[in-house]
N, C-alpha and C positions, 0 to 999 in steps of 0.2 A: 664774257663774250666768247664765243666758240675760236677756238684756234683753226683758223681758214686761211686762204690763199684764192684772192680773185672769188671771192663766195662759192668757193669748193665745197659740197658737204663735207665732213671729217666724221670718218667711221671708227670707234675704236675695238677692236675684235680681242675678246679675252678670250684666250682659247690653250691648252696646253700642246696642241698637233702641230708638227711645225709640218705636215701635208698641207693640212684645213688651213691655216694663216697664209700658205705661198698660193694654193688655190685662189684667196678668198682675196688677197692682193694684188691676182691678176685679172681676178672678174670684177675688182670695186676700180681701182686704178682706170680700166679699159672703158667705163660707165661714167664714168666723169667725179669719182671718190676722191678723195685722197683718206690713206687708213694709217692709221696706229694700230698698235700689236702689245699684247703682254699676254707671255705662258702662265701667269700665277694670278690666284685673287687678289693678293694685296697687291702684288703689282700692277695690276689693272683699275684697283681703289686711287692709287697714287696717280696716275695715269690718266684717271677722270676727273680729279680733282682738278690739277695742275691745267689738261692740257682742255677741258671743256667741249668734249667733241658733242657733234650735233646728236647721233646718234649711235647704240653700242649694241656688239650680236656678244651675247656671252655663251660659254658652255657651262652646262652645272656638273662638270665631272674633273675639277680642277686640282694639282695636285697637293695644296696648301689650305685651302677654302673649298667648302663646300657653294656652289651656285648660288644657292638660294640665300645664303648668308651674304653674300656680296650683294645680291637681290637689295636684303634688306639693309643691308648697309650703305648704299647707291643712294635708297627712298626715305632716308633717315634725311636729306639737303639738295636732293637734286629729283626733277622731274624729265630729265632726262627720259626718251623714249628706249626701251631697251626690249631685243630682240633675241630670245633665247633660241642657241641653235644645240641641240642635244641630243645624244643617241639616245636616252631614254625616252620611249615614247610611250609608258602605261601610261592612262588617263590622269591616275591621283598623282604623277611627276607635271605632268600638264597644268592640272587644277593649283598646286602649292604654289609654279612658278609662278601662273596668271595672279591669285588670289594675294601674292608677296609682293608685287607689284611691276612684272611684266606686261607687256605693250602686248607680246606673242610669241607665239613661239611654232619653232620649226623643227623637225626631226631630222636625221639624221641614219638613212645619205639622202640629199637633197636635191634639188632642181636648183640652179642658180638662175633660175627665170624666176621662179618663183619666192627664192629671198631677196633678188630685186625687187619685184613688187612689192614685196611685203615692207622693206626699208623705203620706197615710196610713200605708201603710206603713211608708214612711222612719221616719216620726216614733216608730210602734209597735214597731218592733227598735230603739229606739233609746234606749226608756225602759234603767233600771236593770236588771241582772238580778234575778228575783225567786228565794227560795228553792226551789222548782218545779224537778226537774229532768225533770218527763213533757212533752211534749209532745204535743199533740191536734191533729189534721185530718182532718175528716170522721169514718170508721171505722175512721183510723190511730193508732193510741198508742205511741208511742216512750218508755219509761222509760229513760234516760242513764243512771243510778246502777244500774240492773238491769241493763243494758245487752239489753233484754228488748224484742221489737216485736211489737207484736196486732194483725190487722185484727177486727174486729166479735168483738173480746175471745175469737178465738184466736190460740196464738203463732203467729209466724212464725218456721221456722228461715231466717238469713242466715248466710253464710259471713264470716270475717272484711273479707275488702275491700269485701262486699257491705254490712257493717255499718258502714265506716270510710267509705264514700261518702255512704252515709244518714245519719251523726252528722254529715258536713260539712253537706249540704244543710239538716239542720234547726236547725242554729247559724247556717246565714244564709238562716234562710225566709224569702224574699218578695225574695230579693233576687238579682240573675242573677250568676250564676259562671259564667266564664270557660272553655274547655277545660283551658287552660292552667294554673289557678289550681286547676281540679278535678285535674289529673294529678300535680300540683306535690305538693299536698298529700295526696292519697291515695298514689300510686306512686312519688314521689319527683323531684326535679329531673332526673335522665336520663331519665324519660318522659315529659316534657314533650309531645313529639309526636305519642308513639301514641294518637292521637284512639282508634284502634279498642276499645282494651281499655273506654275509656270508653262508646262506643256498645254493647258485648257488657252492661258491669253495671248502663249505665240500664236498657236493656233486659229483663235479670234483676231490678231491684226494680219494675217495673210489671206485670212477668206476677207477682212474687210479693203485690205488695201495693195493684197499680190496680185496681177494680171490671172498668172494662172497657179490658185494657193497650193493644189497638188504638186507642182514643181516651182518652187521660190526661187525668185532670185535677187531679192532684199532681203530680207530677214533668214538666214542662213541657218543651218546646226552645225555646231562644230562638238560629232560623236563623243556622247559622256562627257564634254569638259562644259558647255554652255552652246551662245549664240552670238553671232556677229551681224551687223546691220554694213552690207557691202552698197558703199558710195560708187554710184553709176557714174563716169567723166560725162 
């Protein structure tokens, strides 16, 4: 069980700044947080195990551990949501963190509006699954058990991989998938690379299911690293 107080969330911030940690404990604190804090990976290894916080922002530039080794050491027993906050912002730092088993990640210097949000989210994909197998965005309804999709409650015909890419994206709404992680799981481990087939069938579910497909605002690109499917409240 998460270590809370009155159903606090608990944020554990690994980070080696003690700027970024006094920052980041006066914007989660003021938001309704309560945080944990550890400058080192394995301190922060210990610190998740023990203290089970809801969810965790890590830096991958630690001075004991590399990020991404803590990444995978985190996803070795816990599914913890984890929210990488890094100054590294090339794309292929983005893709390993995602692909090793990040929630998201945010760069560095940041918007603290925007890493609230983002630990919204974390938090809300993160609850239990509930009996519900519809999902809603905007004027989109996907029924899973129907295996049935409606904009403005008419059907949409999708072709099978058109629908096998939509059931990914909306098992992990809100949260950015990888090229890589999209090809892996739709077309299989040998397509890993043909980005194209995947730019052809985004393509095809926003002309079939975006208001207006020239500007999206469900089916997302997140530059070089993948695509995210953004849950409309």
């Amino acid at each position: 069980m998460s270590d809370t107080t009155a159903n606090i969330p608990v944020v554990l911030v690994i980070d080696d700044e003690d700027q970024i940690r006094r920052l980041l404990r006066i914007t989660l604190e003021a938001n309704g947080y309560r945080m944990l804090e550890a400058a080192k990976g394995q301190d922060g290894l210990v610190e998740a195990a023990s203290r089970r916080p809801d969810v965790i922002i890590l830096d991958l530039g630690l001075p004991d551990l590399d990020g991404v080794t803590v990444l995978k050491r985190l996803r070795e027993w816990s599914r913890v949501p984890i929210v990488v906050l890094s100054v590294r912002d090339r794309d292929e730092d983005k893709i390993v963190a995602l692909d090793n088993g990040a929630d998201d990640y945010v760069t560095k210097p940041f918007s603290t509006g925007e890493l609230l949000a983002r630990l919204r989210v974390a938090l809300r994909h993160a609850q239990p699954a509930s009996e519900t197998v519809i999902f809603r965005t905007g004027d989109l309804e996907v029924d899973l058990s129907a295996r049935r999709v409606t904009v403005k409650g008419q059907e949409v015909r999708l072709t099978a991989t058109e629908y096998a890419l939509l059931r990914l994206l909306v098992r992990h709404a809100g949260k950015v998938l990888t090229h890589r992680q999209i090809l892996r799981e739709v077309w299989g481990p040998t397509c890993v690379g043909r980005t194209h087939y995947l730019r052809v069938y985004m393509a095809n579910l926003r002309e079939k299911l975006e208001v207006v497909p020239s500007e999206p605002e469900i089916f997302i690109t997140e530059p070089g690293v993948g695509y995210r499917l953004i849950p409309k409240e």
